[in-house]
MDTraj code that builds the backbone (N, CA, C; nanometers):
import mdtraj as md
import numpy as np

residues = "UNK UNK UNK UNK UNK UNK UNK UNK UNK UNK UNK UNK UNK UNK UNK UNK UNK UNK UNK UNK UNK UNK UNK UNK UNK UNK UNK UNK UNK UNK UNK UNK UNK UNK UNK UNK UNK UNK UNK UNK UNK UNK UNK UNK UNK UNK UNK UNK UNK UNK UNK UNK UNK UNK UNK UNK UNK UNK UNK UNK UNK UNK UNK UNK UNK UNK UNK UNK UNK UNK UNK UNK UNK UNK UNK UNK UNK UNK UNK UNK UNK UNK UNK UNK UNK UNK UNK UNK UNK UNK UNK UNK UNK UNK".split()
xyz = np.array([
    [1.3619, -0.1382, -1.5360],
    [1.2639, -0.1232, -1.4305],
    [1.2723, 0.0168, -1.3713],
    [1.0961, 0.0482, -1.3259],
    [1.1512, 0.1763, -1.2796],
    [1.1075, 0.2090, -1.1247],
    [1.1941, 0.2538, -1.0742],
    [1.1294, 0.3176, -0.9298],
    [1.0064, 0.3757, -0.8974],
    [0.9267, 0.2842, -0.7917],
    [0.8255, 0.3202, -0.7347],
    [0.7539, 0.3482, -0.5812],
    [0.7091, 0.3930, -0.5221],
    [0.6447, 0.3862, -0.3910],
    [0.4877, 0.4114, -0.3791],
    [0.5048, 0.3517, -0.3289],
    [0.3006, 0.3152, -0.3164],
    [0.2974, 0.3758, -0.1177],
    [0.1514, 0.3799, -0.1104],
    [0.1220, 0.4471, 0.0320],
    [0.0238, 0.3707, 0.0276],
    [-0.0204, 0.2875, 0.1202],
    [-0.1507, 0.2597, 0.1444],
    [-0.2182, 0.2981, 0.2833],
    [-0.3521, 0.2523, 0.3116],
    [-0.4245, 0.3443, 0.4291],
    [-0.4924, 0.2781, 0.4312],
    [-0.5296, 0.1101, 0.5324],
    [-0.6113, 0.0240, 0.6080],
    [-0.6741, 0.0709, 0.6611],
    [-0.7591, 0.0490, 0.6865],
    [-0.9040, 0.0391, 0.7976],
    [-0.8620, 0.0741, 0.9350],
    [-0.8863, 0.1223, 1.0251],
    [-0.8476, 0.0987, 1.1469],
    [-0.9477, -0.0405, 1.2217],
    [-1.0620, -0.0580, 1.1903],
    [-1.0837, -0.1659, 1.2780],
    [-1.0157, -0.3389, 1.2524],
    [-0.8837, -0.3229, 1.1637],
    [-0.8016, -0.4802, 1.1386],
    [-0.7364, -0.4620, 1.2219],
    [-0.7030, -0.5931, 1.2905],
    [-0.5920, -0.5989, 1.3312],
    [-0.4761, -0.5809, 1.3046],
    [-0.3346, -0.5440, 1.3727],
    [-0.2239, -0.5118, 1.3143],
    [-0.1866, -0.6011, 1.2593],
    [-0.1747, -0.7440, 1.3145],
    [-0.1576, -0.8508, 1.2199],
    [-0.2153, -0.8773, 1.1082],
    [-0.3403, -0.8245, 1.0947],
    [-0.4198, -0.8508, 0.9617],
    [-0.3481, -0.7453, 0.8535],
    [-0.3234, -0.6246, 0.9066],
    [-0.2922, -0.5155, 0.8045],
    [-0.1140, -0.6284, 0.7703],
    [-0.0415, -0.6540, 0.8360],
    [0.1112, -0.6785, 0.8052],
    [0.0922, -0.7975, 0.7359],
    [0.0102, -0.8776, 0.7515],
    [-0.0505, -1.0059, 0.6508],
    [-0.0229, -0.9395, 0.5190],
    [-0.1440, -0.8586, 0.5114],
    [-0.1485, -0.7923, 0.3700],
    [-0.0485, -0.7264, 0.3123],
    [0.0138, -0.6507, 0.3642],
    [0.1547, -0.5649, 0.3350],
    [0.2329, -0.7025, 0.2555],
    [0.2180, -0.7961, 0.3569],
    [0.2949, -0.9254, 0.3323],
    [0.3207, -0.9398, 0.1843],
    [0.1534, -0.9517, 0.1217],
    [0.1041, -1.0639, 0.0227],
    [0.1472, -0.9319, -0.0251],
    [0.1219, -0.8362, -0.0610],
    [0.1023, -0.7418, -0.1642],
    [0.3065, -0.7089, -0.1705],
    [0.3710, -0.7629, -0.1000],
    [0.5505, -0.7382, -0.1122],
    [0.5633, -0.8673, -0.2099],
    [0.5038, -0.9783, -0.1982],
    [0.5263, -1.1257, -0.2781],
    [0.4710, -1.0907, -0.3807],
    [0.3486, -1.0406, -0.4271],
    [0.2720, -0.9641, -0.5593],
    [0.3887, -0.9120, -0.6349],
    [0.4400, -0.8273, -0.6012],
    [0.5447, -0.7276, -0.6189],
    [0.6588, -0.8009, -0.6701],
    [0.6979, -0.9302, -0.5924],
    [0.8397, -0.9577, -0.6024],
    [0.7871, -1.0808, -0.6973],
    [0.7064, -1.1273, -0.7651],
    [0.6988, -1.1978, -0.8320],
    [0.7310, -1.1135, -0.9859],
    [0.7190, -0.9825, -1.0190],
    [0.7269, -0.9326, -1.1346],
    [0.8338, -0.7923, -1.1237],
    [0.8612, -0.7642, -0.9855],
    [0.9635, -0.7201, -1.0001],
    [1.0398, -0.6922, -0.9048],
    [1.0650, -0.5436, -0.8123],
    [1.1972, -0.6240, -0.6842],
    [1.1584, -0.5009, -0.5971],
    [1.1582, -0.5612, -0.5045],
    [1.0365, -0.5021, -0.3452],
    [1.2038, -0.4200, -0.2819],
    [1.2051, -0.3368, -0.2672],
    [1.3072, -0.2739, -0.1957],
    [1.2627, -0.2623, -0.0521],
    [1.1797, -0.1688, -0.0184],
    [1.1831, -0.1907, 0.1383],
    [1.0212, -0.1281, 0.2100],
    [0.9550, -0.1676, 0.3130],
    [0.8193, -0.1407, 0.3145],
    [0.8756, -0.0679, 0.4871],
    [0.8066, 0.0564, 0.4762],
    [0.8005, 0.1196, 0.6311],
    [0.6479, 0.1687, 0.6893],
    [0.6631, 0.0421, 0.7862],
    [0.4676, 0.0678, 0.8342],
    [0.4620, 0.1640, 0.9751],
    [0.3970, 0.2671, 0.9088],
    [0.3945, 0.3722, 1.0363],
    [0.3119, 0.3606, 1.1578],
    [0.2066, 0.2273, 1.1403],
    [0.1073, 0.2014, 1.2725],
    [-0.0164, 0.2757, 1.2029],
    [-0.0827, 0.3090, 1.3359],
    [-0.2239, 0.3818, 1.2784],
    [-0.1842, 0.5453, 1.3445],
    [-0.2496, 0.5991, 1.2378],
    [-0.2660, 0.7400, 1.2697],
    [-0.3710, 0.8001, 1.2455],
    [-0.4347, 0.9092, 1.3134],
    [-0.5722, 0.9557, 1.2785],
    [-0.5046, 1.0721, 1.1512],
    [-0.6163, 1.1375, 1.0356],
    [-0.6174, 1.1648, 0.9890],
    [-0.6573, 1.2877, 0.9783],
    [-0.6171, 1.4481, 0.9551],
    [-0.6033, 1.5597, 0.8925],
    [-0.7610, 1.5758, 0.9039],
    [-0.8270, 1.5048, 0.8281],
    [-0.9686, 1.4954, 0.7440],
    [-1.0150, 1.3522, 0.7683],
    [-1.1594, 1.3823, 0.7304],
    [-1.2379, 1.2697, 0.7559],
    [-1.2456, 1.2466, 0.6273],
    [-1.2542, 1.0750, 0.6104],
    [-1.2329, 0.9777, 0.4608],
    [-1.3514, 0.8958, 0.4984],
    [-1.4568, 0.8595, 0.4103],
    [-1.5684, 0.8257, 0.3931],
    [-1.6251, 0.7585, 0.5781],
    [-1.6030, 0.8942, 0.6154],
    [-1.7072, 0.8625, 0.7547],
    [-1.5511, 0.7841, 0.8516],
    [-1.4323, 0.7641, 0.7949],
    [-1.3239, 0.7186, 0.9354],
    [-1.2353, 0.8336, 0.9464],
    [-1.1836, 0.8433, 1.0598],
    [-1.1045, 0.9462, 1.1212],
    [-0.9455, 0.8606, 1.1337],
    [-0.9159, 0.7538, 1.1544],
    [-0.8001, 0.6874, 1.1574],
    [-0.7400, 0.5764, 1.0665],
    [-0.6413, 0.5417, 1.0782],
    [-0.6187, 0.4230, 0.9688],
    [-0.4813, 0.3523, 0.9599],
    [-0.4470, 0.2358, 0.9320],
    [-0.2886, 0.2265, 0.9062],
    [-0.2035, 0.2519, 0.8064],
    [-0.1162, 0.3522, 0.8055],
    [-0.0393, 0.3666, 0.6924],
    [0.0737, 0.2538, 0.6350],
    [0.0926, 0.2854, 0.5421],
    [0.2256, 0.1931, 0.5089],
    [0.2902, 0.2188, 0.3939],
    [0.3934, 0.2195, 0.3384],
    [0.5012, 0.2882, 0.2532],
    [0.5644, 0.1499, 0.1707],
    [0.5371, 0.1454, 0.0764],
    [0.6348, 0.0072, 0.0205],
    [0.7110, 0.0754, -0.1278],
    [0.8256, 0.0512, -0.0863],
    [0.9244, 0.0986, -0.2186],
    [0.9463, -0.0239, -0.3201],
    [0.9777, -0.0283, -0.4202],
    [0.9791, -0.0746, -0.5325],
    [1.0643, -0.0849, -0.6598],
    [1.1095, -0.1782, -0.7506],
    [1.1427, -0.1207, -0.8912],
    [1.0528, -0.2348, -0.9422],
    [0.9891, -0.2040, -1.0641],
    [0.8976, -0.2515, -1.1368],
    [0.8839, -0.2016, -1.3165],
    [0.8214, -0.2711, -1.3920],
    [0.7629, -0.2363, -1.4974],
    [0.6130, -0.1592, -1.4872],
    [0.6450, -0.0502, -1.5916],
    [0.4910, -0.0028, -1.5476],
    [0.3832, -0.0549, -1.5639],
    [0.3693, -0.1947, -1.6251],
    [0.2413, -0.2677, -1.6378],
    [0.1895, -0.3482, -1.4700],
    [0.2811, -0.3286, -1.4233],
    [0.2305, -0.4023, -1.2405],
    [0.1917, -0.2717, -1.1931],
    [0.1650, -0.1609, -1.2426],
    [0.0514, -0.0666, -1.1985],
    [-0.0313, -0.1202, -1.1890],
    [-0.1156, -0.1065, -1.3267],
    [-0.2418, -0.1358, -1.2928],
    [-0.2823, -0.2904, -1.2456],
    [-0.2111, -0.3538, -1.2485],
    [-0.2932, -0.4496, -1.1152],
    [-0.2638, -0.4382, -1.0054],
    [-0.1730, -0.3688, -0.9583],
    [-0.1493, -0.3232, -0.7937],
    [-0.2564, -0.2701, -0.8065],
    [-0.3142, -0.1427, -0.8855],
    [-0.3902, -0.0628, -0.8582],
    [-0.5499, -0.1106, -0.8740],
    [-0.5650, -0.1718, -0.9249],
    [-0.7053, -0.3062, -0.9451],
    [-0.7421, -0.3329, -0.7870],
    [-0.6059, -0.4432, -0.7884],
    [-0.6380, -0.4893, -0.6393],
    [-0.6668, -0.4374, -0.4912],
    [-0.5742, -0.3223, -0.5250],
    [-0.5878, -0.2542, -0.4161],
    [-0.7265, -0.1235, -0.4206],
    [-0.7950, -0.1259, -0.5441],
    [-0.8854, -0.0646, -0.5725],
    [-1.0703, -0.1597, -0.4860],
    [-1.0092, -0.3036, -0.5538],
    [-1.1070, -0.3622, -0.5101],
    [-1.0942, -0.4146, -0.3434],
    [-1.0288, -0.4164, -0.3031],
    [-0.9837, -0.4428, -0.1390],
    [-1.0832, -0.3850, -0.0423],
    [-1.1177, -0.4159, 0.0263],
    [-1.2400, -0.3481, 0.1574],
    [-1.1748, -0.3155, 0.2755],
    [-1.0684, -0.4036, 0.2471],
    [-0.9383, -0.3228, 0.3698],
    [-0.8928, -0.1659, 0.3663],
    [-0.8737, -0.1522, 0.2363],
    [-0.7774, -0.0460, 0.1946],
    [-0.8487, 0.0938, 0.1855],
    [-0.8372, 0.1611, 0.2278],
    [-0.9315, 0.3278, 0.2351],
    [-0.8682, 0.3848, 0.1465],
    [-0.7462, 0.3833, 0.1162],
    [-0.6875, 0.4620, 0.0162],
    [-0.5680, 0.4321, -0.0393],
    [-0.4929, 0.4967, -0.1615],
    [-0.3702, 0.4276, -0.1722],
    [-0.3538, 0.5157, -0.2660],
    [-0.1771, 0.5102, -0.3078],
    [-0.1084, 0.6233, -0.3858],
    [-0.0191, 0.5501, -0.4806],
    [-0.0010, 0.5343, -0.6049],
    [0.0837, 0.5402, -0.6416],
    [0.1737, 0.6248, -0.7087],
    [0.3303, 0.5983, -0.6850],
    [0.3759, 0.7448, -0.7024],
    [0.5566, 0.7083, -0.7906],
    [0.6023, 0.7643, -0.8974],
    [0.7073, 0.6995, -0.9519],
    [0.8309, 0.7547, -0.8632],
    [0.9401, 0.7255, -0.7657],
    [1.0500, 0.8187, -0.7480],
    [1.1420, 0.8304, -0.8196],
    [1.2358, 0.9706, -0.8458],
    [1.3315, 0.9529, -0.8891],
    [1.4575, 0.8821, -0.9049],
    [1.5191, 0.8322, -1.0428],
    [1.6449, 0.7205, -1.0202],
    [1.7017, 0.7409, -0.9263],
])
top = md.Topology()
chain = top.add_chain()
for i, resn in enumerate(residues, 1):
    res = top.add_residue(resn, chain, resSeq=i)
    for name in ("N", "CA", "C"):
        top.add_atom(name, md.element.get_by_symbol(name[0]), res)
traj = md.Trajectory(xyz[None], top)
């Protein structure tokens, strides 16, 4: 398995509970195929730049070890999501 961290970037108009819901489901996604190390949610922060017409959003950081085939359906899902404004995936070093 290899080391990963993902970034994602919610909506600002969810609730915080709605965004940590999701963080939730998407750590159980994760830990069903491989092993969720640790998620750090920074709250909302406004943004540098404007992203399709929003100025703010919630970040969140979830670390990982995985096979590289739970890419692309992290990246599916979180592609098709109406929550999600943006998202990163990114491999870290061993």
């Amino acid at each position: 398995m290899r080391p990963y961290e993902i970034m994602i970037i919610h909506r600002p108009e969810l609730a915080e509970d709605d965004v940590r819901s999701a963080i939730a489901d998407l750590e159980k996604a994760i830990a069903e195929s491989g092993v969720h190390e640790s998620t750090d949610f920074w709250g909302k922060r406004r943004f540098a730049y404007e992203i399709d017409h929003v100025n703010e959003g919630y970040y969140s950081v979830v670390e990982f070890r995985a096979e590289p085939d739970l890419l692309a359906v992290l990246d599916r899902a979180l592609s098709l999501s109406d929550a999600v404004i943006r998202h990163k995936i990114i491999r870290r070093e061993a």
